[in-house]
N, C-alpha and C positions, 0 to 999 in steps of 0.2 A: 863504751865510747859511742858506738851507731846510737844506742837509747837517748844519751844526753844530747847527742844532737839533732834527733828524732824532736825530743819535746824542744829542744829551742829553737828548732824552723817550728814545731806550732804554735807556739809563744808570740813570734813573731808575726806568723800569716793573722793569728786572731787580732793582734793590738792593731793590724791594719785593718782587718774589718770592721772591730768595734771604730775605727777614728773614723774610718769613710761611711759608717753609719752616723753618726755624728754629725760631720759634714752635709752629708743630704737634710738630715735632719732641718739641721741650721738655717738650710735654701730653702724649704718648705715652708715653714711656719714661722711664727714669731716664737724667740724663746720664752721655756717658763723659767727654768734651773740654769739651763746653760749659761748665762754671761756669768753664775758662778765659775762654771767649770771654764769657762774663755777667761775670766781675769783671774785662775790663778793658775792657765796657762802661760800667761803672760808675766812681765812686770806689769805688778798692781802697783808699783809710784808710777808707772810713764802716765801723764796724761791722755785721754781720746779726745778727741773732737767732736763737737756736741753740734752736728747736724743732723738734718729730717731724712726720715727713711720713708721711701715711697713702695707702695704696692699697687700694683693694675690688674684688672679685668677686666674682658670685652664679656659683657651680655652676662657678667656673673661669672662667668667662668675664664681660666686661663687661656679657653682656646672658644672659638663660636664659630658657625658655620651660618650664611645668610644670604637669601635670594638678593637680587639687587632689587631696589626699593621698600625694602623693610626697614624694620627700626635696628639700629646700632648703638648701642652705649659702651662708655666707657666709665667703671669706677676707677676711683683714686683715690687711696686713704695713705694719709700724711701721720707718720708718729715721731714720736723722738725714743727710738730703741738705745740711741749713745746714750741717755739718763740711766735707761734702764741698766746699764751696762756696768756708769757708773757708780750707782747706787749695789753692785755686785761687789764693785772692787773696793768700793769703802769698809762694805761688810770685811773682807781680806784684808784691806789695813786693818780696822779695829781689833782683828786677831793679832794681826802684829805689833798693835802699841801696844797693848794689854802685857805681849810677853816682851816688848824690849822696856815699858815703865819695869816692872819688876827688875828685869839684869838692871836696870839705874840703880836701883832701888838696894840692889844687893853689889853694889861700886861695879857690875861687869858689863855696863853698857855704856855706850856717848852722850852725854844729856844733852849735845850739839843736835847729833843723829835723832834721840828724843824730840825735841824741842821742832828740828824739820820738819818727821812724821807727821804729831800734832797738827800743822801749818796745813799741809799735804790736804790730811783726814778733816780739817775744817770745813777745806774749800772743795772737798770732791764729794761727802757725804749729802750735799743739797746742789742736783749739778742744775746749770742751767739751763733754765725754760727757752725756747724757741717761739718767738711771735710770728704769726704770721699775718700777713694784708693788716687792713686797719678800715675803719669807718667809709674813708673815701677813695682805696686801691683795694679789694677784694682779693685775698691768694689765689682765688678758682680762676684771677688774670692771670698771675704768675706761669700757669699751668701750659706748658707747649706737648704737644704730641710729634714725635718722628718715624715715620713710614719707612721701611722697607721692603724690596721683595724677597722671592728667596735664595738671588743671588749676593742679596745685601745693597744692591744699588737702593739711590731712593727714589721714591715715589709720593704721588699725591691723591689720596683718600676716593678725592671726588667730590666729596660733600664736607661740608663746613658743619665743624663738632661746636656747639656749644653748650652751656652748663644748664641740667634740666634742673626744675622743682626750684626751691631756693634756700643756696649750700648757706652758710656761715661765711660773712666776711669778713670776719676776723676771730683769729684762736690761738691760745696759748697751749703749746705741747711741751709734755712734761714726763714723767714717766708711767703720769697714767695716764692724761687726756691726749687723745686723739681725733683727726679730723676724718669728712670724706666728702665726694662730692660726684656729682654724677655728670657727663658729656654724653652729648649725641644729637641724633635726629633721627626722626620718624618714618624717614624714606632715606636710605642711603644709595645712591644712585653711585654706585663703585662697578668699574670692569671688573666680571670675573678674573679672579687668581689668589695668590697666597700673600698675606701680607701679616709682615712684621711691624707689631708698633711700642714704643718705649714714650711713656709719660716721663718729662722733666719738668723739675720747676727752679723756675730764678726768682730772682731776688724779690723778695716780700718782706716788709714788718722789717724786724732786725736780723731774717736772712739776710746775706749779702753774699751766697756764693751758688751755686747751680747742682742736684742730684737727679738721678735720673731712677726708673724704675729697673724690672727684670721688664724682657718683653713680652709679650701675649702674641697668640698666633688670633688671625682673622681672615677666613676662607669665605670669598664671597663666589657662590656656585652660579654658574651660569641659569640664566632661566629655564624653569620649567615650563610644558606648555599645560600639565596637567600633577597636580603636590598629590603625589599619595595618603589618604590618612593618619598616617604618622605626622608625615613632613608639614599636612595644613593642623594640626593639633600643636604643634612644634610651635608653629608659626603665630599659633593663636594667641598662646602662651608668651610669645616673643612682646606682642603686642598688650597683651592685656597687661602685662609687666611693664612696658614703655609708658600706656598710658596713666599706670600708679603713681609712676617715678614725677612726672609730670603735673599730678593733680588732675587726670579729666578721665570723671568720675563716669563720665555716661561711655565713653571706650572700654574700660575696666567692665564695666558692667557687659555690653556688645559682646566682647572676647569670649569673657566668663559664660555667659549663656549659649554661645560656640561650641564651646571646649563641654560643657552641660548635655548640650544636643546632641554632641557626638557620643560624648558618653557620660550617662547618669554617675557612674561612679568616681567620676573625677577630684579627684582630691582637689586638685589646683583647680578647677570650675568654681567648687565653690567654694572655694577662700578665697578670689578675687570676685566671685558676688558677693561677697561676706563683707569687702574691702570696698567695693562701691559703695554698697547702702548705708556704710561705715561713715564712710563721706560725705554721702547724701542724711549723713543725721537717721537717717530711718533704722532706730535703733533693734525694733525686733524683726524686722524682714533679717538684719547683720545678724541677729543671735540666731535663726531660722538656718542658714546657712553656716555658721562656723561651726555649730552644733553637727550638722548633714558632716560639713569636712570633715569633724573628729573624729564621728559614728564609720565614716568610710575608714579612716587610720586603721583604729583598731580593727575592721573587720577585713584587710588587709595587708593587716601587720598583728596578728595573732601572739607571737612570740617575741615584739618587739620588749629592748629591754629600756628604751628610754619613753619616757613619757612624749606628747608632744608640748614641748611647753608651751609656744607662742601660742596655739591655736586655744590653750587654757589658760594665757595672759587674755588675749583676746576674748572669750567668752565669760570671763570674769570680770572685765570691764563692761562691756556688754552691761551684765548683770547689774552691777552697781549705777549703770546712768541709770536703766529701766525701775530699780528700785528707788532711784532718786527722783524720779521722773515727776511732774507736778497733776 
């Protein structure tokens, strides 16, 4: 008796691990398999609701830390995960018309119930697409930001976010296409402290209802009167990053040669010379340097087991303008 209920308290402790693994899972990423395994957790007839799912980042990351008057961005990428969701659970109907046509087929099914399914598996096997902004209202308006600190009250940034580079105004999200767009400015003039922020967007295109993001934390550190080596390499990086996102080709390049100076071996030095010259058209100074980037990687990353790809998209391209070159 103690044995069997030995294994059925671990029976049970594990299915609660494996679920709360699951779960995190879930928060973390976009799924790949999952909305299989969520729609036939569920009823796969109930309908979902085919809204946008938002995801945020300060500075790239979930979390940023920044002097006051540095650069601050905000990314935000718009999908439609309910497509994907439902495009799971039609897979789970089609299992299930397949076996209830048969019971028809053999008098032990309802050819009413049939007949439903069918209707059901029509309309959910192609879900719908989500429009967002259009020619003359851009979604990147839509787009509101809300501040907290870290007692939850709210608060106000300081500085006026607006949209860098230039997003798409207008996109249809589906279960594969998805958007992104970038916010910020170049000098973020915010009082030191802890801030909470939650991208939402309202109504665009044939949205007509309101989501909101997970939030990002944003820690803006009281000034220094002197950045340690790290903290101005940090920093360099913040900016030469800022000035890509923006298009200003001669800051990229400024940072990059910074971040170079400090240290020859900088991987990120020179992929963002690589990304200036890139810009500036100056095709073989860009292969000079993205070449220097890779040659660092590997010597680096010795045991790495992934290739770098971008940095051999990019020198591949590289290669084909120069060959093409007149």
């Amino acid at each position: 008796m103690k044995k069997t209920i030995t294994i059925l308290v671990f029976v049970i402790v594990a299915g609660a691990v494996v679920a709360g693994w699951f779960h995190w899972r879930g928060r973390r990423r976009a799924p790949t398999r999952m909305p299989e395994l969520r729609a036939m957790m569920r009823d796969e007839d109930a309908p979902r609701p085919i809204e946008p799912s938002l995801a945020l980042e300060v500075n790239e990351d979930p979390e940023a830390a920044v002097f006051p008057g540095t650069p601050v961005w905000f990314t935000v990428n718009a999908n439609n995960a309910a497509a994907i969701n439902e495009i799971a659970a039609a897979r789970v109907l089609a299992a299930k018309l397949a076996r209830l046509t048969a019971d028809v087929a053999q008098g032990k099914g309802s050819p009413q119930e049939l007949q439903r399914l069918r209707a059901v598996y029509e309309q959910r096997r192609v879900p719908t697409a989500i429009k967002l902004g259009d020619a003359t209202h851009p979604w990147t308006a839509a787009v509101q930001f809300q501040v907290s600190d870290e007692k939850g009250g709210k608060q106000a940034l300081g500085f006026e976010v607006k949209p860098l580079g230039n997003p798409t105004s207008a996109v249809e999200l589906d279960a594969v296409n998805a958007t992104e767009a970038n916010f910020g400015t170049a000098a973020a003039n915010a009082l030191p402290g802890i801030y909470s922020i939650v991208a939402c967007l309202g109504a665009t295109g044939s949205w007509q209802g309101r989501v909101c993001s997970d939030p990002v934390k944003l820690t803006v550190l009281a000034r220094a009167e002197q950045l340690t080596p790290e903290q101005q390499q940090a920093l360099d990086r913040q900016r030469a990053r800022f000035g890509l996102l923006v298009g200003d080709y001669q800051a990229v390049e400024n940072y990059g040669r910074r971040l170079v100076g400090a240290d020859p071996s900088s991987i990120a030095g020179h992929i963002y010379l690589g990304e200036a010259k890139f810009g500036q058209q100056k095709w073989s100074e860009a292969l000079e340097e993205f070449t220097s980037a890779r040659a660092e990687f590997h010597r680096q990353n010795p045991n790495a087991q992934e290739p770098p790809q971008l940095l051999n998209a990019r020198i591949n391209q590289l290669l084909e303008k120069i060959a093409g070159a007149p």
